[in-house]
SERO-4910 file (N, C-alpha, C, O; in steps of 0.05 Angstrom, whole numbers):
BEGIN
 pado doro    nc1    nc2    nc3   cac1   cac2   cac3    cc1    cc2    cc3    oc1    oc2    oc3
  Unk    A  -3257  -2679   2524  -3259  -2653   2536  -3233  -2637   2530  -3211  -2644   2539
  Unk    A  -3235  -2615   2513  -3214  -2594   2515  -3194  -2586   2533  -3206  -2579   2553
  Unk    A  -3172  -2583   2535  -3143  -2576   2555  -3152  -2551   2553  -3160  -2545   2530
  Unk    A  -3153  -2527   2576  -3151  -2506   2582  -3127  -2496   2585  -3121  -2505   2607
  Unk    A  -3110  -2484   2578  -3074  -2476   2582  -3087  -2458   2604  -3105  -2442   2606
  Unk    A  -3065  -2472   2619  -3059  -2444   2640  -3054  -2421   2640  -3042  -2415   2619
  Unk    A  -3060  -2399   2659  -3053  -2379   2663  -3026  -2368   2662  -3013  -2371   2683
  Unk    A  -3017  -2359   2648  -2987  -2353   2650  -2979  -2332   2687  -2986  -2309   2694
  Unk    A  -2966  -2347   2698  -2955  -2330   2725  -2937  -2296   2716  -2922  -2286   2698
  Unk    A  -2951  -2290   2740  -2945  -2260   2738  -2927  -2254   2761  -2935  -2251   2783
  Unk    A  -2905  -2253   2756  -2878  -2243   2781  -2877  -2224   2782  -2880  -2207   2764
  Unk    A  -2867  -2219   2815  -2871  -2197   2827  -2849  -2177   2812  -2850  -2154   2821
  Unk    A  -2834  -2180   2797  -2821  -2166   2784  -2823  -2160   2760  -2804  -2158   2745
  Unk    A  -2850  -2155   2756  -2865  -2142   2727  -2874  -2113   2735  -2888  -2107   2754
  Unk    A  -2865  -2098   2721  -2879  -2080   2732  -2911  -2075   2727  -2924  -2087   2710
  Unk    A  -2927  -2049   2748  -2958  -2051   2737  -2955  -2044   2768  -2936  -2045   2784
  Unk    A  -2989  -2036   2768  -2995  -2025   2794  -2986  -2041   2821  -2989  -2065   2818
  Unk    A  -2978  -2034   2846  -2980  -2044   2874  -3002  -2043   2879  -3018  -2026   2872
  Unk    A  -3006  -2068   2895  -3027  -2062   2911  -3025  -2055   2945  -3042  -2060   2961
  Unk    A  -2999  -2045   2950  -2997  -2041   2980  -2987  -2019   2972  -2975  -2014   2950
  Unk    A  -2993  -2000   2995  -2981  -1980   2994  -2968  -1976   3013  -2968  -1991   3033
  Unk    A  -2948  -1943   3011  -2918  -1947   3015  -2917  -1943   3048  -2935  -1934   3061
  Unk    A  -2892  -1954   3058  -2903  -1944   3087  -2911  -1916   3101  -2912  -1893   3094
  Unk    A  -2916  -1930   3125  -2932  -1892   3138  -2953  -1883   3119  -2964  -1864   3129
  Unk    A  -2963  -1889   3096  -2994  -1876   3083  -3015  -1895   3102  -3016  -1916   3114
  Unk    A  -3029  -1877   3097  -3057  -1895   3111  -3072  -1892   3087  -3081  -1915   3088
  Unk    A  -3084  -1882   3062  -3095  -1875   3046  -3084  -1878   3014  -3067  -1861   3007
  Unk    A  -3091  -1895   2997  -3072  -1892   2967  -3077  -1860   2956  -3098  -1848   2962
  Unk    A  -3055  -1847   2941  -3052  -1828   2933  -3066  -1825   2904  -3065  -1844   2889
  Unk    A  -3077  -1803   2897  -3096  -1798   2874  -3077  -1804   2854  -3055  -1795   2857
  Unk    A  -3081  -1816   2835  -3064  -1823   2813  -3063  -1801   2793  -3084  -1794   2782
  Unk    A  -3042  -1792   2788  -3044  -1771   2757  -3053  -1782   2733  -3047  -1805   2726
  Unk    A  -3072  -1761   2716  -3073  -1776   2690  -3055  -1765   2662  -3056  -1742   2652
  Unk    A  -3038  -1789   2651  -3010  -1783   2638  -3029  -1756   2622  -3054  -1755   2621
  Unk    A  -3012  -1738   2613  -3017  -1717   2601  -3007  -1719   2571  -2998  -1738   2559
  Unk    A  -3012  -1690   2563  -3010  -1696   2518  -2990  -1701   2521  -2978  -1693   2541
  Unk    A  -2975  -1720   2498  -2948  -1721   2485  -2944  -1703   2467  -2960  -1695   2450
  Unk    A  -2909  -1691   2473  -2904  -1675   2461  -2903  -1671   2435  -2891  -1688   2422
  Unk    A  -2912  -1651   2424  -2909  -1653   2390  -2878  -1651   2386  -2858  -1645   2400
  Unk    A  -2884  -1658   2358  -2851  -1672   2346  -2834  -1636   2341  -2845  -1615   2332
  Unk    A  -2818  -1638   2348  -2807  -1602   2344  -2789  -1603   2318  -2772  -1620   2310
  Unk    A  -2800  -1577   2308  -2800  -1566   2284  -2769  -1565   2277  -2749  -1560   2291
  Unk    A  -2771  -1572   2246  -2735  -1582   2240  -2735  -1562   2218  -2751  -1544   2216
  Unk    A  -2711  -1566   2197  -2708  -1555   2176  -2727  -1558   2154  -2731  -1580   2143
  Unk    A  -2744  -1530   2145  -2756  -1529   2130  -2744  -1533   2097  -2721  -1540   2095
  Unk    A  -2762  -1529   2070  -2753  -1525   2046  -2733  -1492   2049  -2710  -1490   2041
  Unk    A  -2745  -1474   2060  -2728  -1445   2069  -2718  -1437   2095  -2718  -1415   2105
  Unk    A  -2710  -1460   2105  -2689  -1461   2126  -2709  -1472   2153  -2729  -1486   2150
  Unk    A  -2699  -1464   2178  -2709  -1470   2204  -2743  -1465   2202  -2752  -1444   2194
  Unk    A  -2755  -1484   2208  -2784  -1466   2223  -2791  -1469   2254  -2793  -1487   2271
  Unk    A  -2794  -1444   2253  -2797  -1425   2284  -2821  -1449   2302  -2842  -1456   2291
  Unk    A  -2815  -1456   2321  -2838  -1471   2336  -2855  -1453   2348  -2846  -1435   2363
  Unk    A  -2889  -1455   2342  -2904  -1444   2343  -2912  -1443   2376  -2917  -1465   2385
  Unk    A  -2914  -1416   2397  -2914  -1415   2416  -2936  -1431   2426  -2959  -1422   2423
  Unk    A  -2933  -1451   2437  -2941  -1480   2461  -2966  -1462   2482  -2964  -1438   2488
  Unk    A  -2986  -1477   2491  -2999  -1479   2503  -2993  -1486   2531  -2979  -1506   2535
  Unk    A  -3006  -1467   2559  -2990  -1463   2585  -2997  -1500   2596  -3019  -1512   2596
  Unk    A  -2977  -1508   2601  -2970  -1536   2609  -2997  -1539   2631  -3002  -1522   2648
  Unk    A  -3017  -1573   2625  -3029  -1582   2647  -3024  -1579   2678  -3003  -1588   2688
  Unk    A  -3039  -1570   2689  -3035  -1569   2719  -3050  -1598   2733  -3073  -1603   2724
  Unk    A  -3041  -1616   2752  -3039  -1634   2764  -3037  -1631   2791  -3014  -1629   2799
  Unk    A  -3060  -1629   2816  -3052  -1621   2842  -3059  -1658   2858  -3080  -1671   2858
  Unk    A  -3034  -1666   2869  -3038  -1688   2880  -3030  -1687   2912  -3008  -1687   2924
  Unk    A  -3065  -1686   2922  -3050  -1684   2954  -3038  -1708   2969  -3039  -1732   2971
  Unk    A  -3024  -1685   2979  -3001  -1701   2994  -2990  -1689   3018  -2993  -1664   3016
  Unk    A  -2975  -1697   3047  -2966  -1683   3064  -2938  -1681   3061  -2925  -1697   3048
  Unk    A  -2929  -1662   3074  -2899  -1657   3075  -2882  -1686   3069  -2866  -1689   3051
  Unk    A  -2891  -1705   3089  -2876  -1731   3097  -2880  -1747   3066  -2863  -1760   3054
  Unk    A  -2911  -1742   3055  -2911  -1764   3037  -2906  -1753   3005  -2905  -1766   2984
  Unk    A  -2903  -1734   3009  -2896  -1725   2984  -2874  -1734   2962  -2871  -1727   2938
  Unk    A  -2862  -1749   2979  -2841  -1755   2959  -2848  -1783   2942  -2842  -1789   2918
  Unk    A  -2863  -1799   2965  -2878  -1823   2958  -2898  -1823   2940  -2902  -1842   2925
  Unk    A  -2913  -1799   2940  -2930  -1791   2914  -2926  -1781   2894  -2943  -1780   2877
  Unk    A  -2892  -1768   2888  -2889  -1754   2860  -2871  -1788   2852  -2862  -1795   2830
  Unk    A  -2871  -1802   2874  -2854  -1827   2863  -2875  -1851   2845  -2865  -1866   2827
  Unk    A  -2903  -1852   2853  -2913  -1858   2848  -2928  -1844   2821  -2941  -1854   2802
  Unk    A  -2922  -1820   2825  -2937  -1800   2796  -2918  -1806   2773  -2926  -1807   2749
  Unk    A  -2889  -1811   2783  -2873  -1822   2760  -2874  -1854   2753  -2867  -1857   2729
  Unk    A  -2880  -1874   2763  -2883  -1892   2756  -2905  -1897   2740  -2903  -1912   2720
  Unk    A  -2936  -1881   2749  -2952  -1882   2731  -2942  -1879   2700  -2944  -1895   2681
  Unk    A  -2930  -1845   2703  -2922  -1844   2680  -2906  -1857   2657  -2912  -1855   2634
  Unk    A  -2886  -1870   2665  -2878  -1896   2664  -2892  -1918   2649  -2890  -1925   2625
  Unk    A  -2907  -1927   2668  -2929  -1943   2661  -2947  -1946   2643  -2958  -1966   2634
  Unk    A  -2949  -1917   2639  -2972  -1906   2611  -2961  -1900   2588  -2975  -1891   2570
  Unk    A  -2925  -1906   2585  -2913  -1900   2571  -2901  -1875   2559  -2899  -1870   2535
  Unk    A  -2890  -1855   2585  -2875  -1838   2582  -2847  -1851   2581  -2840  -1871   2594
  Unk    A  -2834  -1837   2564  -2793  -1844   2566  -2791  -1826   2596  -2802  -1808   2608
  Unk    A  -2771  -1844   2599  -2757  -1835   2627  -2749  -1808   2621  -2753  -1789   2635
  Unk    A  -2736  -1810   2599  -2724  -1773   2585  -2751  -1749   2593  -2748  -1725   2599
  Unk    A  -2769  -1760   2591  -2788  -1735   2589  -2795  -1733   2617  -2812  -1716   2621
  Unk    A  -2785  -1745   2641  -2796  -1732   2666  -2775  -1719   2680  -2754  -1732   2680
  Unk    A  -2774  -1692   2696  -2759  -1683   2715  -2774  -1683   2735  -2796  -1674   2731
  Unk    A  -2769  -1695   2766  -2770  -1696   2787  -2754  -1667   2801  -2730  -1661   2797
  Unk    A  -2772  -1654   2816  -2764  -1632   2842  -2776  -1635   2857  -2801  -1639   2857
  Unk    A  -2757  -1631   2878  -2758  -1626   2916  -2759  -1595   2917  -2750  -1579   2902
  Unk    A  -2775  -1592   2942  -2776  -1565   2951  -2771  -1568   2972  -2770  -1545   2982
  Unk    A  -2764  -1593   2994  -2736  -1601   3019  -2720  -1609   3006  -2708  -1605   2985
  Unk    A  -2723  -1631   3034  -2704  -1653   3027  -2697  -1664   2991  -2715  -1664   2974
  Unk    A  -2668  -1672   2985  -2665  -1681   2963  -2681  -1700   2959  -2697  -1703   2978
  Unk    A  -2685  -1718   2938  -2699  -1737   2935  -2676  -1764   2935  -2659  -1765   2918
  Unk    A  -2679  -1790   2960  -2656  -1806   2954  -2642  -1804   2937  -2618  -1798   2941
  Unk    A  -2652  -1806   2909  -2635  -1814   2884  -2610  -1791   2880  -2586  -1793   2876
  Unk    A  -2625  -1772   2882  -2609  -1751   2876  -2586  -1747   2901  -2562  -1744   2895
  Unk    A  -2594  -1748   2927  -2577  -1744   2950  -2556  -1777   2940  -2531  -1776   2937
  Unk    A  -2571  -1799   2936  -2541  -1820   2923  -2519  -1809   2901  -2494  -1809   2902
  Unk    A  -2536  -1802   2881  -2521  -1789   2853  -2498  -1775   2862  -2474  -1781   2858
  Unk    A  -2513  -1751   2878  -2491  -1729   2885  -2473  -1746   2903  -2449  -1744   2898
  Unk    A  -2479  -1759   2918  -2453  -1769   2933  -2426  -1779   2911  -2403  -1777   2921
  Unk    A  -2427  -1788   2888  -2404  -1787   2867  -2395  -1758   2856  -2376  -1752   2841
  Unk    A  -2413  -1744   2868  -2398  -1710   2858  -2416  -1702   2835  -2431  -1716   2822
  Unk    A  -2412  -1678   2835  -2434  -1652   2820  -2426  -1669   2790  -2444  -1681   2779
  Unk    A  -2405  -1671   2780  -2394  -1675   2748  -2417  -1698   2748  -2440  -1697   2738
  Unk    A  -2406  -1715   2761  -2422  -1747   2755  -2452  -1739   2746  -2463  -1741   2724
  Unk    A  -2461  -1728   2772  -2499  -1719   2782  -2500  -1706   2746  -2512  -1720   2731
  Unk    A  -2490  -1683   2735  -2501  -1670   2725  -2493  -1677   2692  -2503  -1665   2672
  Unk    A  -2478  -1692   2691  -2471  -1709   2659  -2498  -1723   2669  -2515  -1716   2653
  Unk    A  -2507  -1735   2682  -2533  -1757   2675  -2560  -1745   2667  -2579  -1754   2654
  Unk    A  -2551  -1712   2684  -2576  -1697   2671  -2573  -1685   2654  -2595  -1675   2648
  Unk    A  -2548  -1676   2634  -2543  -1676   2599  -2550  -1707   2587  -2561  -1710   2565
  Unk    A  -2545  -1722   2598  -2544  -1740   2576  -2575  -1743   2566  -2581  -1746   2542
  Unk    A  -2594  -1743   2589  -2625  -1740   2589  -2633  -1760   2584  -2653  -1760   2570
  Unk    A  -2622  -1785   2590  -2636  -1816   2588  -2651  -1823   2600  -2663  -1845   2599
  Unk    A  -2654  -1807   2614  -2676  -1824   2649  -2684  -1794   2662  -2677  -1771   2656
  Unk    A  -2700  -1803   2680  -2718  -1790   2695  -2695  -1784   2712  -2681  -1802   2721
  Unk    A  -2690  -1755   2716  -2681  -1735   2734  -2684  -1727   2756  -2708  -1730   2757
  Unk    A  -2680  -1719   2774  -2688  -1723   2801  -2671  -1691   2819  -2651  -1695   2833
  Unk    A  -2681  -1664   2815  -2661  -1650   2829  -2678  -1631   2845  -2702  -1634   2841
  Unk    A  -2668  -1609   2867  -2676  -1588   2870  -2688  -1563   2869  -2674  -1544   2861
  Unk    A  -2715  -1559   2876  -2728  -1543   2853  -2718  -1519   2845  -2727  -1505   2827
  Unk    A  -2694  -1514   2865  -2682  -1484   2856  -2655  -1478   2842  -2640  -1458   2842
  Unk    A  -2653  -1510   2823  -2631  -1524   2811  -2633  -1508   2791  -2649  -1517   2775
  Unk    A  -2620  -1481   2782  -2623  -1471   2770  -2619  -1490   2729  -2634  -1485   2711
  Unk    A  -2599  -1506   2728  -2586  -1512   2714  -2601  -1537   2704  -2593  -1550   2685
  Unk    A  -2631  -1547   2721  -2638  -1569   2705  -2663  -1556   2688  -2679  -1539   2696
  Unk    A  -2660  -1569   2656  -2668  -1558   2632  -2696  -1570   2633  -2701  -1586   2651
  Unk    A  -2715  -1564   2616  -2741  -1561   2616  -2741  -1602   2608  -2723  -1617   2599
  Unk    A  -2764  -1606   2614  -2773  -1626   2601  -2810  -1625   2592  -2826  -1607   2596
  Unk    A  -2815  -1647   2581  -2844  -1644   2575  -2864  -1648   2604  -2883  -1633   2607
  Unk    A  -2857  -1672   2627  -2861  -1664   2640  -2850  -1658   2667  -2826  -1664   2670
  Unk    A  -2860  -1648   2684  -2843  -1633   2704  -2865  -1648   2739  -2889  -1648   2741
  Unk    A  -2850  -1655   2756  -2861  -1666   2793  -2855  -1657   2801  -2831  -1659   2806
  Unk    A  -2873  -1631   2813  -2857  -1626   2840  -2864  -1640   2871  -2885  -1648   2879
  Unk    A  -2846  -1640   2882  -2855  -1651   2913  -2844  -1638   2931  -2820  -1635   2936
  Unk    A  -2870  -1628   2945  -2877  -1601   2970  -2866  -1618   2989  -2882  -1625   3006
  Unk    A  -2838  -1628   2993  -2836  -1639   3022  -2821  -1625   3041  -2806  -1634   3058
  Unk    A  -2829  -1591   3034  -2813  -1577   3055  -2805  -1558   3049  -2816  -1552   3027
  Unk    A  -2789  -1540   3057  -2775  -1509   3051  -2803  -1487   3054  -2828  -1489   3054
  Unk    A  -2785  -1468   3056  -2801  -1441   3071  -2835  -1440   3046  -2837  -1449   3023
  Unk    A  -2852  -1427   3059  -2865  -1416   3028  -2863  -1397   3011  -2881  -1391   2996
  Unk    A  -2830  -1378   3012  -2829  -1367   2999  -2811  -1385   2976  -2807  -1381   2952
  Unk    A  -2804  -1408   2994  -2785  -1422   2970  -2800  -1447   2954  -2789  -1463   2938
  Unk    A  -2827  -1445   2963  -2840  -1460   2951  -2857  -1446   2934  -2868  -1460   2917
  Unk    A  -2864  -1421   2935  -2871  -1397   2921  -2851  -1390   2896  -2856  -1381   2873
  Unk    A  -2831  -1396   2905  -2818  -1393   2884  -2808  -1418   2862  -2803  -1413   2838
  Unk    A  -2807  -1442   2873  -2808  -1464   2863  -2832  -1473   2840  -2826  -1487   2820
  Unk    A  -2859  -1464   2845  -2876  -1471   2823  -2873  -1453   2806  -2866  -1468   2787
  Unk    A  -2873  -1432   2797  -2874  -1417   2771  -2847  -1421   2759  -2844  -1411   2737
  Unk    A  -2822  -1435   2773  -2800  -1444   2758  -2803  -1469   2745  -2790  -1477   2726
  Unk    A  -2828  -1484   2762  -2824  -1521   2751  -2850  -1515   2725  -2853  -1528   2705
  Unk    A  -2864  -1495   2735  -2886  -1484   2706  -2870  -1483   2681  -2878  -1495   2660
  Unk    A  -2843  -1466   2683  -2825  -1446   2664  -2811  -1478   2649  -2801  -1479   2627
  Unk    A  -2816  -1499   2666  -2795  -1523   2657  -2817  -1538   2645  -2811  -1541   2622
  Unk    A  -2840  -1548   2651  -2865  -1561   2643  -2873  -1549   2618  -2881  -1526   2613
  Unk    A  -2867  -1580   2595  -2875  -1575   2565  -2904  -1580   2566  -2919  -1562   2560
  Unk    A  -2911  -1600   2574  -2943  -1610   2567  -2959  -1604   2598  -2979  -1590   2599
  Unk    A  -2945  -1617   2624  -2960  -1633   2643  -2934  -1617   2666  -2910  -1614   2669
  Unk    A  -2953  -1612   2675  -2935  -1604   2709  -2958  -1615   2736  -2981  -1608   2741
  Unk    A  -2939  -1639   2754  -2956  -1649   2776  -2944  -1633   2802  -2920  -1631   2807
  Unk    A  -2964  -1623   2816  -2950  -1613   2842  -2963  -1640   2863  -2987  -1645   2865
  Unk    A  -2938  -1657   2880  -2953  -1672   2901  -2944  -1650   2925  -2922  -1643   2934
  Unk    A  -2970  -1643   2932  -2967  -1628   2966  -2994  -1624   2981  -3015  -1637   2978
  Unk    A  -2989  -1609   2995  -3017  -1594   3015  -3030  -1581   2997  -3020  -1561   2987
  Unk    A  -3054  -1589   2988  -3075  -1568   2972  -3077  -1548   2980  -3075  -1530   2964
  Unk    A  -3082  -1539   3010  -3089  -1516   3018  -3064  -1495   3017  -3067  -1472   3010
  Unk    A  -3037  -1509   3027  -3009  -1490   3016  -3003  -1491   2989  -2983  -1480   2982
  Unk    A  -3016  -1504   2973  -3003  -1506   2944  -3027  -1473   2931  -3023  -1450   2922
  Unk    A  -3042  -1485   2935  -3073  -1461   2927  -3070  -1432   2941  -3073  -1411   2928
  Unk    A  -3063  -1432   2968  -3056  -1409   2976  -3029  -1392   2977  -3026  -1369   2985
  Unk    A  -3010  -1412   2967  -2987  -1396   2948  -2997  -1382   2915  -2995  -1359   2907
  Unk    A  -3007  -1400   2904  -3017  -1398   2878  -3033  -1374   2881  -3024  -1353   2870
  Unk    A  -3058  -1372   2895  -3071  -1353   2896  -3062  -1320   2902  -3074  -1300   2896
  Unk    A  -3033  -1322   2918  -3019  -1303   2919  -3002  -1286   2906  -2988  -1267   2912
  Unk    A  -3008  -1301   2882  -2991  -1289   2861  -2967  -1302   2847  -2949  -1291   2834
  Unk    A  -2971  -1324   2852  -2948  -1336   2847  -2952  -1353   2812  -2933  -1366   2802
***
């Protein structure tokens, strides 16, 4: 009779989906689906630079979520992405409250430290949606966990202005849609 090899063990420190979800949800959050990769940008031609041909308005992504869990769902919208094989370089994370831990840790070493990590562009970013100074990426999270709706009114057509391919909003459908519908 044939030896069957075992199953190779899978540790909890692989990454790949959870199957629990995070505390306080009662419900798993809709998963984003990773969006286009960016085309390769245009270098030096045979007669010098060529002009990159004006881009198509970045995917919209609405993942509901409440104030409280929102942060837990653009956390999870980045891991997907992750997962599906985005570079850390290509995602920016924004808050429209509260900072997002990472960022409220970062800054605790001071603005210089926080904002060389977001020049250097190795990793997934993490700032304020009204951070004037963080630069576009391909894609762009926002997370509705708070601030007025005029500052969240103003927060999506800036994380649009930053979104190359894919822009995810995690929030309230009904305040995300009825900002949007307002003109925003």
């Amino acid at each position: 009779m044939p030896l069957i090899p075992e199953e190779p063990q899978i540790h909890e420190s692989v990454p790949g989906p959870r199957a629990v979800p995070a505390p306080g949800r009662t419900a798993p959050t809709p998963r984003p689906v990773p969006g286009p990769r960016p085309a390769p940008r245009p270098g030096p031609g045979p007669r010098g630079p060529v002009p990159a041909p004006p881009g198509p308005a970045p995917q919209i992504q609405l993942i509901p979520a409440s104030v409280d869990g929102a942060l837990d769902a653009a956390d999870e919208a980045v891991d997907l992405l992750l997962d599906t094989g985005r570079a850390p370089s290509e995602v920016l994370v924004l808050t429209t409250g509260d900072a997002h831990p990472w960022a409220a840790h970062e800054l605790s070493f001071g603005e210089a430290s926080y904002w060389a990590q977001h020049d250097a562009g190795d990793d997934v970013f993490y700032a304020a949606a009204d951070a004037d100074r963080a630069r576009p990426r391909p894609v762009v999270v926002v997370a509705v966990n708070g601030g007025t709706d005029a500052a969240v009114a103003g927060a999506l057509p800036a994380a649009m202005s930053r979104a190359g391919a894919l822009l995810i909003v995690c929030g309230d459908p009904q305040r995300v849609n009825t900002l949007l519908a307002a003109g925003v």
